[in-house]
C-alpha positions in Angstrom: 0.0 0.0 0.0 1.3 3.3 -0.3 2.5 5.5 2.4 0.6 8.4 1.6 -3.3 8.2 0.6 -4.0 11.5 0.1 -2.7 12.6 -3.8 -0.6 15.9 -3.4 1.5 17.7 -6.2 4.2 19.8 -4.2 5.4 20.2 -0.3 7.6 23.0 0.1 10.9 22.2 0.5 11.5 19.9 -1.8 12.5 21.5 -4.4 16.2 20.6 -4.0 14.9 16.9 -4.5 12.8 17.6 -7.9 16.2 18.6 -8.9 18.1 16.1 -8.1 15.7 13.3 -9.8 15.6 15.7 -12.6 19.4 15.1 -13.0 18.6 11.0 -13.2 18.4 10.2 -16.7 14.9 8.9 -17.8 13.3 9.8 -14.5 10.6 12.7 -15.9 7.2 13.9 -14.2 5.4 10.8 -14.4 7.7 9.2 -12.5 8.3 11.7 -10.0 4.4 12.1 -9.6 4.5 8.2 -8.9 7.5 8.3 -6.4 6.1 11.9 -4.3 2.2 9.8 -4.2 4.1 6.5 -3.3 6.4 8.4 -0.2 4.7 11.3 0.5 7.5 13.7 -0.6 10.4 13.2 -2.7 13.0 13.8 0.4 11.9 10.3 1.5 11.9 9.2 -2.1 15.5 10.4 -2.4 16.8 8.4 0.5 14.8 4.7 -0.1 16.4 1.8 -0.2 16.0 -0.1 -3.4 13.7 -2.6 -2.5 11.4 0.2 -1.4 11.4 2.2 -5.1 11.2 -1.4 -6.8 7.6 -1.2 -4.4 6.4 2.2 -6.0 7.0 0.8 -9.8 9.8 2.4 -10.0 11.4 0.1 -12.6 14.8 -2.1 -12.1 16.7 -0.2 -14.4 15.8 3.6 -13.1 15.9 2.5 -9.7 19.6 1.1 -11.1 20.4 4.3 -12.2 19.7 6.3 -9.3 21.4 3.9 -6.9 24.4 5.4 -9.1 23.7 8.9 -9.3 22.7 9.4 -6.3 26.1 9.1 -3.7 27.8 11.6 -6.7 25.1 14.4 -6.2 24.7 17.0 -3.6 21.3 18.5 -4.1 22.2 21.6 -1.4 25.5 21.9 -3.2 23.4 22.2 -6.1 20.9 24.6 -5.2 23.9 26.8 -3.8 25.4 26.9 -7.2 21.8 27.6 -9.2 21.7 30.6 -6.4 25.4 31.6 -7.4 24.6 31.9 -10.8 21.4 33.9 -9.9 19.0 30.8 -11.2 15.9 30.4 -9.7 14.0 27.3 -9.4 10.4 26.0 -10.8 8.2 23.3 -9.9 5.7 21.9 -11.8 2.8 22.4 -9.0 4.9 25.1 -7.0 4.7 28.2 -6.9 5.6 30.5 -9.5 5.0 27.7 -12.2 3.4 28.4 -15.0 -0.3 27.1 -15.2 -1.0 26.6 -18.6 2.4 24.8 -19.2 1.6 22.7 -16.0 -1.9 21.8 -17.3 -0.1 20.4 -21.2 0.8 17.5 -22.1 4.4 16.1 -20.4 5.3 19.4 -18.7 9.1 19.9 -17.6 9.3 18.9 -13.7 11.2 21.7 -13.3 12.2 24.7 -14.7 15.2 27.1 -14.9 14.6 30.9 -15.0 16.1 33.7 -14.8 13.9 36.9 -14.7 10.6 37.3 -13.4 7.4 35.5 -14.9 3.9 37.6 -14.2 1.2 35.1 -13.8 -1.3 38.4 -14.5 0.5 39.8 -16.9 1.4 36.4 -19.3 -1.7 34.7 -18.6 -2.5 36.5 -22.6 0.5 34.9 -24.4 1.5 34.1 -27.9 4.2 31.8 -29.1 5.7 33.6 -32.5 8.5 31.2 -34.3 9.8 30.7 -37.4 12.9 30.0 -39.7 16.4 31.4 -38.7 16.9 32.2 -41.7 13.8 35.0 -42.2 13.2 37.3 -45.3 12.6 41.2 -44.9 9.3 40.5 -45.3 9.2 37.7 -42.3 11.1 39.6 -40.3 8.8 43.0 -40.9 5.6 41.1 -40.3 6.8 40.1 -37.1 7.9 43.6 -36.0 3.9 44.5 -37.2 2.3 42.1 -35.8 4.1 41.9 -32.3 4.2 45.5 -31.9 0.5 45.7 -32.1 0.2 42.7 -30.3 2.1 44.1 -27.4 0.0 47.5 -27.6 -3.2 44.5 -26.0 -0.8 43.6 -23.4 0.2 39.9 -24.9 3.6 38.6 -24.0 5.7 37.1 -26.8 7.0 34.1 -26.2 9.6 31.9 -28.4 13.2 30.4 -28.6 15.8 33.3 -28.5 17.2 31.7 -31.9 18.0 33.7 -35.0 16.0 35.3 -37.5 12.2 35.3 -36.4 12.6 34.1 -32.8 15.3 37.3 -32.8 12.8 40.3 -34.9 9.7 38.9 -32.3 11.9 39.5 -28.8 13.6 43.0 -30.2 9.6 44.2 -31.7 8.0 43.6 -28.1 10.7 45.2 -26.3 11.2 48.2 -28.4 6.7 48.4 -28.1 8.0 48.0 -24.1 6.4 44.7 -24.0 6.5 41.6 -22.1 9.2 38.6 -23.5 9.4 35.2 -22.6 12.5 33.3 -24.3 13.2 29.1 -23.6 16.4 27.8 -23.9 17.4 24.5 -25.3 20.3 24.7 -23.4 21.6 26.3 -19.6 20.9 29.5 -19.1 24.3 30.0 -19.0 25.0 28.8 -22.3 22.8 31.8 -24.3 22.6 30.1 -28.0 23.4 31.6 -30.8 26.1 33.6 -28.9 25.6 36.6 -30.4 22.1 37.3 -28.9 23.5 37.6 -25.3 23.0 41.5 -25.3 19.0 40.4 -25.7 19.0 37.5 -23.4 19.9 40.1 -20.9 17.4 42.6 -21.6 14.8 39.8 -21.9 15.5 38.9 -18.3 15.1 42.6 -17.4 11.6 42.5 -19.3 10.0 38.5 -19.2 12.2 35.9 -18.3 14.6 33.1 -20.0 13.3 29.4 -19.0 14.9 26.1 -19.9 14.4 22.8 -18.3 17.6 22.0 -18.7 20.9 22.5 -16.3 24.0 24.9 -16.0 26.2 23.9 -18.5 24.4 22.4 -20.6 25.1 22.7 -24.2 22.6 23.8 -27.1 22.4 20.2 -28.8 19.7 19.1 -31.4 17.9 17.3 -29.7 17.0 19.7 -27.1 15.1 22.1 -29.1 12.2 19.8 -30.3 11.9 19.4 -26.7 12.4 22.7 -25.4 9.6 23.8 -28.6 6.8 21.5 -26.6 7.5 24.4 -23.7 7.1 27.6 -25.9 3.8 26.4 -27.1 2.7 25.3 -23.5 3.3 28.3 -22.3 1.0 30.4 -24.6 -2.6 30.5 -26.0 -1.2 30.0 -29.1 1.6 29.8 -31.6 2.1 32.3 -34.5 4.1 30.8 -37.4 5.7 33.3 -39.3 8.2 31.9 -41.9 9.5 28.2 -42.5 10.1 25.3 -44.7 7.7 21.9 -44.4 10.0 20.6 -41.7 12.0 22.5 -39.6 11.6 23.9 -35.7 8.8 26.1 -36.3 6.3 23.2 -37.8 7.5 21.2 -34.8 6.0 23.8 -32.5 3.0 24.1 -34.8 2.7 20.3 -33.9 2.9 20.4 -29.8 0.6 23.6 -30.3 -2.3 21.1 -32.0 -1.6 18.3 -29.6 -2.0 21.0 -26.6 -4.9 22.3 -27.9 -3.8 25.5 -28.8 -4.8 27.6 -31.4 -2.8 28.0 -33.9 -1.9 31.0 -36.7 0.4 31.2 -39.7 1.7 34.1 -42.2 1.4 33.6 -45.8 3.7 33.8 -48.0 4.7 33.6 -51.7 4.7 30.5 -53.3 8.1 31.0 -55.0 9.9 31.5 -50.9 11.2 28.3 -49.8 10.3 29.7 -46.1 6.6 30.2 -47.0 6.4 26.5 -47.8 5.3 25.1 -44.5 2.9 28.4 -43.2 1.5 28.2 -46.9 0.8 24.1 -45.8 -0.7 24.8 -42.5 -3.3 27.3 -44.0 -4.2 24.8 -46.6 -4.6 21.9 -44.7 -6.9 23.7 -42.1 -4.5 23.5 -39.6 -3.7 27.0 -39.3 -5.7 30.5 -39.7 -4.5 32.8 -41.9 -2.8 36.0 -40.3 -2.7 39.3 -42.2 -3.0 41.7 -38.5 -2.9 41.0 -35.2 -6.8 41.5 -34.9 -7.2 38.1 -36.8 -5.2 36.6 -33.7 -7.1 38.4 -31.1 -10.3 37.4 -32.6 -9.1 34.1 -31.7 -7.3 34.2 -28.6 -10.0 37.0 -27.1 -13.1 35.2 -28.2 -16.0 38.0 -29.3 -13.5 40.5 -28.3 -14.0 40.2 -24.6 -11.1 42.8 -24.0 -9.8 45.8 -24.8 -6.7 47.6 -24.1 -4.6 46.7 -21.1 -5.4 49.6 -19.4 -8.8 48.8 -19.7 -8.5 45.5 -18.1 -6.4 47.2 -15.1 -9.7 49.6 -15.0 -11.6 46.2 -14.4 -10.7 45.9 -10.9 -12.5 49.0 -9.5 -16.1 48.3 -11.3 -19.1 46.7 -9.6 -21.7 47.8 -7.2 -21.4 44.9 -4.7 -18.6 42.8 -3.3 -19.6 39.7 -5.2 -19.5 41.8 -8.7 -16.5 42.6 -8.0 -15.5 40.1 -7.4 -16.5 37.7 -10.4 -15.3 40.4 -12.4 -12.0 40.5 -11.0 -12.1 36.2 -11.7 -13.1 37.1 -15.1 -10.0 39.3 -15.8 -8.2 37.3 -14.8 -8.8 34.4 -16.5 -8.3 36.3 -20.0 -11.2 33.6 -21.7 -14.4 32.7 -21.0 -15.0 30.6 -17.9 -18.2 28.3 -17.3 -20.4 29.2 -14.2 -19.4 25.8 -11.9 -15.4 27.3 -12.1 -17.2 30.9 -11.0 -19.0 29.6 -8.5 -15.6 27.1 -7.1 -13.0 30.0 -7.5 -15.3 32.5 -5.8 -16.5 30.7 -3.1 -19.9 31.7 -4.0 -23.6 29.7 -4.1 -24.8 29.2 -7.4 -28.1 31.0 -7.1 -25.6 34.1 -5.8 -23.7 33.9 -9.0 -26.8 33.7 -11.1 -28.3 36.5 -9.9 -24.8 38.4 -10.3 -24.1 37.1 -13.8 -27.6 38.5 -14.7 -26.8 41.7 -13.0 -23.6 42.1 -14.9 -25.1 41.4 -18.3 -27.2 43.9 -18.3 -25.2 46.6 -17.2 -22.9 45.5 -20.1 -19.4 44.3 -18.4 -19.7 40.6 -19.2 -21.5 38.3 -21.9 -23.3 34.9 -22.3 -20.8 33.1 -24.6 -23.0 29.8 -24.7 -22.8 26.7 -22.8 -22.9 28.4 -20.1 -19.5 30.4 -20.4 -18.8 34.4 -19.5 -16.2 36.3 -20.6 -15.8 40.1 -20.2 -17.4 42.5 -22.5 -15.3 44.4 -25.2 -14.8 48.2 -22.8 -14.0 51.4 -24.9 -13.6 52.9 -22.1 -14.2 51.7 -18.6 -14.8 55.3 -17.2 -17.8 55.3 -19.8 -20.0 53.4 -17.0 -21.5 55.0 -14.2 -22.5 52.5 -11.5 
């Protein structure tokens, strides 16, 4: 039987040993999840004897390998140096973990970050990617479309590569945006080299995540990897240039299996790097992008939000306490959300909640969006209502 009946996801303090199974290769999140519900914690985990992981399924072979790893690892040691190196640490159910990434398919255990992530203001983020090796035009669309993306308060997320990963980071910082780059290697190893300077002023404007250690180099086989984190981080992915295989279709791939939406530039038949966007649109499995309003269509269903400012303006309307409160949920959420979750994440009686959705549709500030789902109403201005 297992030690532990209740199912948890986290215990603080245990960080230090997410790490250090992180660090045991072929050991991921499933099997973590199966050790912490088999011992209660992964400290007690980290220091059973064999025949006692063999017991919680861990199988002969990873229980092998950690039997090896383990007397060669120091996981305070380890967290000293990640502090060192000014490296803070991520844990998928922990705080400061990114929700929608933890909610995809095979999340990262952990994650490496340097920066700050804004659970408000990234819960609205887009994945843009594309080729390295971008056209003016490529490169120009991004700059268009990220710029006025960034004017809605969306944060840009992508890889920190060259050509379109490059143009989308440099557009949302110039608009004095929000950036999110992932690594597929250490944060300490910034790939390609030259982007170093904007790694640094990403960190002072997003953050730069990898799941993957100091030191470690950028090799191939990270990146399809590291793409499955860029489009689990973001309410979409924007494909701007590439070829019918390459990193970008690979994104456009983890996107679809994550349920994301998913967007695509087109481009002239004769461009090698319109190939795979041209592909996507044609095989339904894009939408065709021509402005950033055909992305917010998408990602802000019937326009349930403004500007930013707007939004921020959210928090002060409502006549009662339980208004504002739902509104505040609302906003926060960014999409519509069905009345059950209202009711659960406000602590509210349903027939409360009825009567306040009610209330709140006709004064304008939310809508019905079927099945049972509210969003915000689209706000000009939010000092146009008098309540």
């Amino acid at each position: 039987m297992p030690l532990v009946e209740e199912k948890q996801r986290y215990i603080a303090g245990d960080e230090k040993y997410w790490l250090a199974f992180s660090r045991v290769s072929g050991i991921g999140v499933v099997r973590m999840q199966r050790l912490f519900d088999y011992f209660g914690s992964l400290q007690a985990a980290w220091q059973a004897r064999p025949a006692d992981l063999m017991a919680a399924h861990l199988e002969p072979k990873y229980t092998e390998r950690l039997m090896i790893f383990r007397p060669n690892f120091d996981p305070d040691s380890e967290m000293a140096r990640l502090e060192q190196l000014g490296i803070r640490l991520l844990v998928v159910g922990g705080p400061g973990y990114p929700e929608r990434l933890a909610q995809s398919d095979m999340p990262p255990p952990i994650l490496y970050m340097k920066g700050q992530l804004e659970d408000e203001a990234d819960r609205l983020a887009l994945a843009v990617v594309g080729t390295r090796r971008a056209t003016s035009y490529g490169r120009q669309a991004t700059r268009q479309i990220c710029t006025e993306l960034v004017g809605q308060g969306v944060t840009i997320v992508s890889g920190l590569a060259k050509g379109i990963d490059t143009a989308a980071h440099l557009a949302t910082l110039e608009a004095n945006g929000r950036t999110i780059a992932v690594l597929g290697s250490g944060l300490d190893v910034i790939y390609p080299y030259e982007n170093k300077a904007l790694a640094e002023r990403v960190c002072e404007h997003g953050a730069l995540l990898s799941e993957y250690p100091p030191g470690a180099q950028p090799e191939a086989s990270n990146f399809p990897a590291r793409n499955r984190i860029i489009s689990g981080l973001a309410m979409g992915v924007f494909v701007v240039e590439s070829d019918e295989k390459g990193g970008a279709m690979n994104s456009s791939w983890h996107a679809n299996r994550q349920g994301r939406d998913v967007f695509a530039l087109p481009g002239s038949i004769l461009n090698q790097f319109s190939r795979g966007t041209n592909a996507l649109i044609r095989r339904g499995e894009a939408r065709l992008v021509t402005c950033a309003t055909d992305i917010l269509e998408e990602l802000l269903p019937g326009n349930l939000l403004d500007t930013r400012e707007a939004r921020a303006e959210l928090v002060h309307i409502g006549d009662t306490e339980t208004e504002r409160a739902i509104l505040r949920m609302l906003r926060q959420a960014g999409e519509p959300v069905h009345i059950d979750e209202i009711c659960q994440e406000c602590s509210l009686p349903t027939p409360e909640v009825n009567s306040t959705l009610v209330m709140l549709e006709l004064k304008g500030l939310i809508q019905n969006m079927g099945g049972m789902r509210y969003g915000l109403s689209r706000l000009s201005s939010p000092l146009d209502f008098r309540f």
